[in-house]
C-alpha positions, 0 to 999 in steps of 0.5 A: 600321349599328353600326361593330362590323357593318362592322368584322366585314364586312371581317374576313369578307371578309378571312378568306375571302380569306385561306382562298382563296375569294375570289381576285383580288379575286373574291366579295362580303358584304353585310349588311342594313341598315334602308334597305337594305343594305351591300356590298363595294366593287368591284375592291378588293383585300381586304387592303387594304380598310377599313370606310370603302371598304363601300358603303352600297345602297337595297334596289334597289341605289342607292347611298347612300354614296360609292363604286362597290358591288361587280359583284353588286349585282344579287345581293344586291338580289335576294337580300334581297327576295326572302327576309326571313329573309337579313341576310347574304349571301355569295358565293364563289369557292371553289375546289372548289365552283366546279369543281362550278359549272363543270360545272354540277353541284350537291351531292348529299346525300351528307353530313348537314351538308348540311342546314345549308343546309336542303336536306331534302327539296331533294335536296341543294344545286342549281346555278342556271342560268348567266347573265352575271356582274353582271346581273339575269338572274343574280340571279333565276336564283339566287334561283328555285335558292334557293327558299323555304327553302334557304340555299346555291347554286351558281351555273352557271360561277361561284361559290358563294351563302350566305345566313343570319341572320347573317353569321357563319352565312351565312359558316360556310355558305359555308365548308361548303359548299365542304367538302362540293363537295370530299368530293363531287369526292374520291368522283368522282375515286376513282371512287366513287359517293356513297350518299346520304342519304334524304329521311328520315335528312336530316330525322332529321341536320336536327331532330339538328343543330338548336341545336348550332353550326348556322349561322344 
C-alpha cells in the first residue's frame, strides 16, 4: 500500500472527525489492499492518530500488521468480499443520519442526489437490521441492506455505511448522505411530508449526474 493512501486514510479520518461525524473516537475507514485491506486502529483518538497506528488485515480480518484493528473489522471484511466494486469503506457516525438510524428509519428519495448511492429504483437509502455493534451478525445485516448495487446504509441504532471506489467517493457519499438524513428530519420536524421522487425522475437525476463530481 503506497504511503500517499495511508496518508489520505487518516487525513480522512481527521476531516470526518473534525466535521463531527466521527465523535469520541467512534466510526471507521478502511482501503483495500492486495492482500486484504487496512483499517483504523480501535479506540485512538483521531487527532492523534499517524499512519504508523493504521492496521494492515487479510481479507478475513486477520491482522497482518502490529496493532489492534478497529471494533468493526467484521464490517469491512464483509463488506470487501461481499462486493468487488468497494476499495474504501466508511462508516459513521454522523449525527443526524444516526438520529434516522435510532428510529430505525431510512432515507426516502425525497432529493435527486440520493442517487449517488445508487438508490434508483432501491427506493432511497434503507436502515439495515439492528445487530450488536462489532459482531458478524452486524456485518451481514449490513451487507444484505446493501445489495448488489447500492452504495450507502444505515445501520439499525448505529450509524452510517459508504462504500465507493475510492476513498475520496465513499467519504463524499458518507458526507451526503448525512446531508440528505438532515433535509429529511427538517421536513419531518416542519411537519411536512416530503414528495418523493419517481422511480423514473430518479434514473432521469441518475444518467444527469453521471461524469459530473459524481463520487465514485
Amino acid at each position: 500500500m503506497a504511503d500517499t493512501d495511508r496518508k489520505d486514510l487518516v487525513a480522512a479520518a481527521r476531516a470526518l472527525d473534525a466535521a463531527g461525524h466521527m465523535p469520541q473516537k467512534s466510526g471507521n475507514l478502511s482501503l483495500r489492499t492486495a492482500r486484504g485491506f487496512v483499517i483504523t486502529p480501535s479506540g485512538l483518538p483521531y487527532a492523534a492518530m499517524t499512519e504508523a497506528d493504521l492496521v494492515e488485515c487479510a481479507a478475513d480480518g486477520a491482522p497482518l500488521s502490529n496493532g489492534r484493528p478497529s471494533s468493526e473489522w467484521r464490517l469491512h471484511a464483509a463488506i470487501f468480499s461481499a462486493r468487488a466494486d468497494a476499495q474504501a469503506v466508511v462508516h459513521t457516525h454522523s449525527p443526524r443520519a444516526t438520529a434516522l438510524a435510532c428510529a430505525r428509519r431510512g432515507i426516502p428519495p425525497l432529493h435527486y442526489m440520493i442517487t449517488l448511492a445508487g438508490a434508483v429504483g432501491r427506493a432511497g437509502i434503507p436502515c439495515a437490521r439492528h445487530a450488536t455493534f462489532g459482531t458478524e451478525a452486524l456485518a451481514q445485516e449490513c451487507v444484505a441492506a446493501l445489495g448488489e448495487g447500492l452504495r450507502a446504509t444505515l445501520l439499525a441504532n448505529h450509524g452510517v455505511v459508504a462504500l465507493g471506489a475510492s476513498l475520496a467517493g465513499a467519504v463524499a457519499l458518507a458526507r451526503e448522505v448525512e446531508n440528505l438524513a438532515g433535509q429529511y428530519l427538517d421536513l419531518l420536524a416542519a411537519g411536512l411530508k416530503p414528495v418523493l421522487l419517481s422511480k423514473a425522475e430518479l434514473a432521469d437525476a441518475a444518467a444527469q449526474l453521471k461524469g459530473y463530481g459524481r463520487p465514485a
